[in-house]
SERO-4910 file (N, C-alpha, C, O; in steps of 0.05 Angstrom, whole numbers):
BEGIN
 pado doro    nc1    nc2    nc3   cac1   cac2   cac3    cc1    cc2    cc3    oc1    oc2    oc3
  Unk    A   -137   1261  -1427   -135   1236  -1412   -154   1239  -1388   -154   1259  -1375
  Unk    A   -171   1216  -1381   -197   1211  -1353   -174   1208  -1334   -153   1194  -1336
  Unk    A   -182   1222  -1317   -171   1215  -1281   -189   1195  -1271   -214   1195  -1270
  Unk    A   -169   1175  -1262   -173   1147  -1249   -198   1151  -1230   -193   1162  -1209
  Unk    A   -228   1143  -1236   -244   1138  -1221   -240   1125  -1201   -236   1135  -1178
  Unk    A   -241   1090  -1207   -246   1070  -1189   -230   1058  -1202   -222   1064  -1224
  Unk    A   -218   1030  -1183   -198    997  -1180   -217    979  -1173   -232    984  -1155
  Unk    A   -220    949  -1191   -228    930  -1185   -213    915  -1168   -190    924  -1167
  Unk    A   -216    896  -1152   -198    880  -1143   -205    844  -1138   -219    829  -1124
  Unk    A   -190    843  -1152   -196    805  -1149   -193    798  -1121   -176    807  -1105
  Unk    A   -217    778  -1116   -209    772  -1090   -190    747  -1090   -169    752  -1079
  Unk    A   -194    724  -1099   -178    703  -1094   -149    707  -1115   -147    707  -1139
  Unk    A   -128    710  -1093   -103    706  -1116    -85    734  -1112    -61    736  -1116
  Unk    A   -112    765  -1099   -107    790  -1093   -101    796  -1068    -80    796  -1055
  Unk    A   -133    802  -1064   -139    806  -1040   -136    791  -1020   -124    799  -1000
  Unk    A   -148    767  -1021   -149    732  -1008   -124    716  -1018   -125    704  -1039
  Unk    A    -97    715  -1000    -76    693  -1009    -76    681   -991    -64    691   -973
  Unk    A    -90    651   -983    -94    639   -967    -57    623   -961    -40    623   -979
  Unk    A    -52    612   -937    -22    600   -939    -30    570   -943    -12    554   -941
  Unk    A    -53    562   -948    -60    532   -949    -85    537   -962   -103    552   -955
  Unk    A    -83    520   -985   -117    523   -999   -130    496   -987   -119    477   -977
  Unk    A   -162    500   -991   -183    493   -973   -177    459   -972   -174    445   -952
  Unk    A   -176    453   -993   -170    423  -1016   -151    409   -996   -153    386   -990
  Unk    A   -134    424   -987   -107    418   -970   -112    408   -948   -105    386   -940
  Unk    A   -123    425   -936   -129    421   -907   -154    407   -904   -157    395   -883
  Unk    A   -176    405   -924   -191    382   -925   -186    352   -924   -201    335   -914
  Unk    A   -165    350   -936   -141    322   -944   -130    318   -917   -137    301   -902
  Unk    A   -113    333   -913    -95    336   -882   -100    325   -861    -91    306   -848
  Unk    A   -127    347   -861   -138    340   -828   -171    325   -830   -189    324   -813
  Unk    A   -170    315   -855   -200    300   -846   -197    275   -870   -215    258   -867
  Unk    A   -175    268   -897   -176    251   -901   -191    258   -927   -182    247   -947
  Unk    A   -210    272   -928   -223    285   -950   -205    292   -973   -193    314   -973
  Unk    A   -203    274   -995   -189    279  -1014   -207    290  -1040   -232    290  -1041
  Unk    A   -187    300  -1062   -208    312  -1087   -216    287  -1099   -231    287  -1119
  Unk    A   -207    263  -1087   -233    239  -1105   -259    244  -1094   -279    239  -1107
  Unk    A   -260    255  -1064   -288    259  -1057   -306    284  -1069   -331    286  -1073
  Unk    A   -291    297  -1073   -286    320  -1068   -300    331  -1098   -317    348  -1099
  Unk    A   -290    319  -1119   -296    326  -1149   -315    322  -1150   -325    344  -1155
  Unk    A   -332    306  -1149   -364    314  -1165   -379    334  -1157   -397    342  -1170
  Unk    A   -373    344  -1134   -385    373  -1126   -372    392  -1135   -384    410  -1146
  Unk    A   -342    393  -1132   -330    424  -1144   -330    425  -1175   -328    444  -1190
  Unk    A   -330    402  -1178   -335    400  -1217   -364    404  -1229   -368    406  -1253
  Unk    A   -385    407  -1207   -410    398  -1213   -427    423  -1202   -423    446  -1209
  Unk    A   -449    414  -1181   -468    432  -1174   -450    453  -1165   -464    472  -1160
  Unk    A   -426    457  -1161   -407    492  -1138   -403    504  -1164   -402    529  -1163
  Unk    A   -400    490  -1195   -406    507  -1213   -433    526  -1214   -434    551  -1217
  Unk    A   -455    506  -1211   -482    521  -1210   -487    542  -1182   -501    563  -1184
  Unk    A   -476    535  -1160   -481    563  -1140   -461    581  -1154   -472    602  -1162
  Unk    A   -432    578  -1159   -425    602  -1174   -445    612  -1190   -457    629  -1177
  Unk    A   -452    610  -1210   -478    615  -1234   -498    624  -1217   -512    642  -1228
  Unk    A   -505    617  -1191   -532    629  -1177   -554    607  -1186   -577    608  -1177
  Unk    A   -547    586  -1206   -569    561  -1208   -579    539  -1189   -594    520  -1193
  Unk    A   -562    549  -1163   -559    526  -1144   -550    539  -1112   -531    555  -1110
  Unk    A   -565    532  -1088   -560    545  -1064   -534    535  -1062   -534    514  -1074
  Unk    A   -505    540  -1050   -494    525  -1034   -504    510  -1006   -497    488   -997
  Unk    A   -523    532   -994   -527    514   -965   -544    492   -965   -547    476   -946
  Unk    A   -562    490   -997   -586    470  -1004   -565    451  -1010   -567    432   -994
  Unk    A   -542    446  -1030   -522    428  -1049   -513    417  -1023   -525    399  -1011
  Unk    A   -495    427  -1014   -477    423   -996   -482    396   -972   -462    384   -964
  Unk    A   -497    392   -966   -512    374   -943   -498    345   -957   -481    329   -949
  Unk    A   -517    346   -987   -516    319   -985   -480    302   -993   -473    278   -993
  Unk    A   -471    320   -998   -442    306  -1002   -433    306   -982   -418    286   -980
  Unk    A   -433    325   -951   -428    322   -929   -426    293   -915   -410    280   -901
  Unk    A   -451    289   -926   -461    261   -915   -447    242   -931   -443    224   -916
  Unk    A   -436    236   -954   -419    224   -967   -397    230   -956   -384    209   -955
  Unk    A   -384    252   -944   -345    263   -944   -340    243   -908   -359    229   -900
  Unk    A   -320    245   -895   -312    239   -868   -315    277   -859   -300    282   -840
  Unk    A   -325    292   -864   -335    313   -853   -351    309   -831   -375    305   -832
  Unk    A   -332    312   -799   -343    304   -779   -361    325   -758   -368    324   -734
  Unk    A   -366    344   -779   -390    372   -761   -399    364   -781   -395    346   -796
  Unk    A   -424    396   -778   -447    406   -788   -435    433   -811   -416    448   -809
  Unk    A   -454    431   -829   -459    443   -854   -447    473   -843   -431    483   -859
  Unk    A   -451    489   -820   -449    516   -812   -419    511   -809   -403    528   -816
  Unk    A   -409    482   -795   -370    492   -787   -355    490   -816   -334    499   -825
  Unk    A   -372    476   -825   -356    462   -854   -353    498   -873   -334    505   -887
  Unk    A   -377    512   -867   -374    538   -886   -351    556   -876   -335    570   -888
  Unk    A   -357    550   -845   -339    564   -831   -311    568   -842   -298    587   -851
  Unk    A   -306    533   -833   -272    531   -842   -271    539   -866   -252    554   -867
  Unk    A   -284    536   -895   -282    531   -916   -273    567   -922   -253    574   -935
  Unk    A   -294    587   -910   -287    612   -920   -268    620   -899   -256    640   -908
  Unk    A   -257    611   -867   -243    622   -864   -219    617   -882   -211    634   -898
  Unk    A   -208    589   -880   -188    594   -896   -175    598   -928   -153    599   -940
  Unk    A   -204    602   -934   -196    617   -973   -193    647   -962   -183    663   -978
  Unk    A   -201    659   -932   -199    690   -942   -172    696   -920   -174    707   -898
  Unk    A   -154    688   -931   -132    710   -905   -124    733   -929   -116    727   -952
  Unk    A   -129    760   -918   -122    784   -933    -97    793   -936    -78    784   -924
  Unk    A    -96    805   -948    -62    806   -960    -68    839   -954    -83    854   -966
  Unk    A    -45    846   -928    -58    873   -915    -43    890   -930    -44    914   -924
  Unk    A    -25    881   -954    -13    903   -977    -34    909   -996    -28    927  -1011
  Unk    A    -56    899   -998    -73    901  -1005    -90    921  -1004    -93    938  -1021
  Unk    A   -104    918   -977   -120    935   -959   -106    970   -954   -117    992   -957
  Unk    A    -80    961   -948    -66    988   -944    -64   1003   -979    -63   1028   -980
  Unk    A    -64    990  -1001    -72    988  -1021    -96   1011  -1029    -93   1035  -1036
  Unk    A   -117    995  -1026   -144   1005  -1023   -137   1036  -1001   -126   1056  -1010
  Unk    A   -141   1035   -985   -136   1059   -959   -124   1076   -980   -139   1095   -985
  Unk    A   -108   1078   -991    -85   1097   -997   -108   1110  -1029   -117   1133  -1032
  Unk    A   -111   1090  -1045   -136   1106  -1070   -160   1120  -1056   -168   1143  -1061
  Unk    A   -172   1099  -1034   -196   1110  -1027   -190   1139  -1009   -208   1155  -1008
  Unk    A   -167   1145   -997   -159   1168   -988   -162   1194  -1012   -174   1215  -1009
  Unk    A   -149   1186  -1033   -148   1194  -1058   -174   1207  -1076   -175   1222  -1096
  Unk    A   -189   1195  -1063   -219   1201  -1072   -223   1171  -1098   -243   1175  -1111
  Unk    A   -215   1154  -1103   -209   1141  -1114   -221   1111  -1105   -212   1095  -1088
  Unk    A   -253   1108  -1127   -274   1086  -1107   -254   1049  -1114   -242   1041  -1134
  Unk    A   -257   1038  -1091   -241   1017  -1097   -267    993  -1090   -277    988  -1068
  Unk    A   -271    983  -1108   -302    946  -1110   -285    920  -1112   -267    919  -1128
  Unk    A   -291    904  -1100   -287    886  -1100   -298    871  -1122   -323    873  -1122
  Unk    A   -287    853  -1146   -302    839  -1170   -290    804  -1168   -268    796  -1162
  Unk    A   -309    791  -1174   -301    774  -1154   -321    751  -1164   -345    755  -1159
  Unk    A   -315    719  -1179   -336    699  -1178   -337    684  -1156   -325    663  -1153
  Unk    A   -353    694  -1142   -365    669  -1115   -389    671  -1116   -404    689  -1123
  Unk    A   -395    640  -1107   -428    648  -1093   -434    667  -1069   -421    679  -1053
  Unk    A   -459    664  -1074   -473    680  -1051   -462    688  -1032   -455    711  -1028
  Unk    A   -457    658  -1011   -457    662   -980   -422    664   -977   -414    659   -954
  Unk    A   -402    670   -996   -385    669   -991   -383    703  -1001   -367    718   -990
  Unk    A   -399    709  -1019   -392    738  -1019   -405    751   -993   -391    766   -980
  Unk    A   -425    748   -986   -439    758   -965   -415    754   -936   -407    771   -921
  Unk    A   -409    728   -937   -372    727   -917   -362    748   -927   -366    766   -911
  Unk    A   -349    755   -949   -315    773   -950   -335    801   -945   -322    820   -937
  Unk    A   -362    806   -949   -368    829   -951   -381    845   -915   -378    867   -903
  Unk    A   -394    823   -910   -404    822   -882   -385    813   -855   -375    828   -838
  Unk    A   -385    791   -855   -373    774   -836   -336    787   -836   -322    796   -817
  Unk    A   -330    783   -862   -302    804   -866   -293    824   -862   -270    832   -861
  Unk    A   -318    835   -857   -313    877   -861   -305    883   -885   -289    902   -886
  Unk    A   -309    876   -897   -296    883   -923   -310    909   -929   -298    930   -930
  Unk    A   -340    907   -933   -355    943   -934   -335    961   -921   -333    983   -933
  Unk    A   -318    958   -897   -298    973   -889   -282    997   -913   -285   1021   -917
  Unk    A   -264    973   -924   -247    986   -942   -258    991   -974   -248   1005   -992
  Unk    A   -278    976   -974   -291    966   -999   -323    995  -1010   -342    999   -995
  Unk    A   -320   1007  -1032   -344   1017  -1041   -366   1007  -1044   -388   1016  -1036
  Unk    A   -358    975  -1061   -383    955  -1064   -364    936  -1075   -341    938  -1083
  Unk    A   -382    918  -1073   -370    891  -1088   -392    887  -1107   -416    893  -1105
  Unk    A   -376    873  -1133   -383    861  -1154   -379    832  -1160   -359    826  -1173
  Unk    A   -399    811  -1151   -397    792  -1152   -422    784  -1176   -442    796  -1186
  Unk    A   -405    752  -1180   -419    733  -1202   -454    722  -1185   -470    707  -1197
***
């Protein structure tokens, strides 16, 4: 029998249990419902997942369609702060294999600038070997 190399870890649903998903608080506090909302997350946020499409290029022009009352930079802001609150059973998780000698990656479909968030802006390189994103 192989001794446990490495642990993948999902981010959204794992690592990331947000207490309000983004959709929510888009609705809430700005009125922004998923009638606005769907032809982008159904549509081109498929293609930045895929890497066929920038998010920060896509993103503008539905802005200008939504009651989204900032700029493209707060809108990412809010959007990845609140998909990423960490679930620190998690993390303590991670700590405890990677003590172990035991590499722990993040695997994970996001675009770009949201992996570049959980990985940079997150610290995630912290607890994290590497991440494996779509």
């Amino acid at each position: 029998m192989s001794t446990l190399q490495a642990v993948l870890f999902d981010v959204d649903g794992v690592l990331c249990v947000p207490s309000l998903r983004f959709a929510a608080y888009l609705e809430r506090e700005h009125g922004i419902t998923s009638a606005h909302t769907r032809e982008f997350f159904h549509g081109v946020f498929l293609e930045c997942i895929d890497g066929k499409a920038d998010l920060c290029d896509a993103l503008p022009a539905y802005l200008a369609q939504w009651p989204w009352p900032h700029d493209l930079d707060s809108f990412l802001a809010r959007w990845f702060g609140e998909e990423s609150l960490i679930d620190a059973r998690v993390l303590n998780a991670m700590q405890q294999l990677r003590d172990r000698g035991i590499k722990c990656y993040l695997a994970t479909n996001q675009e770009q600038h949201r992996s570049n968030y959980l990985w940079h802006d997150l610290g995630m390189w912290r607890w994290c070997d590497g991440l494996l994103a779509s």
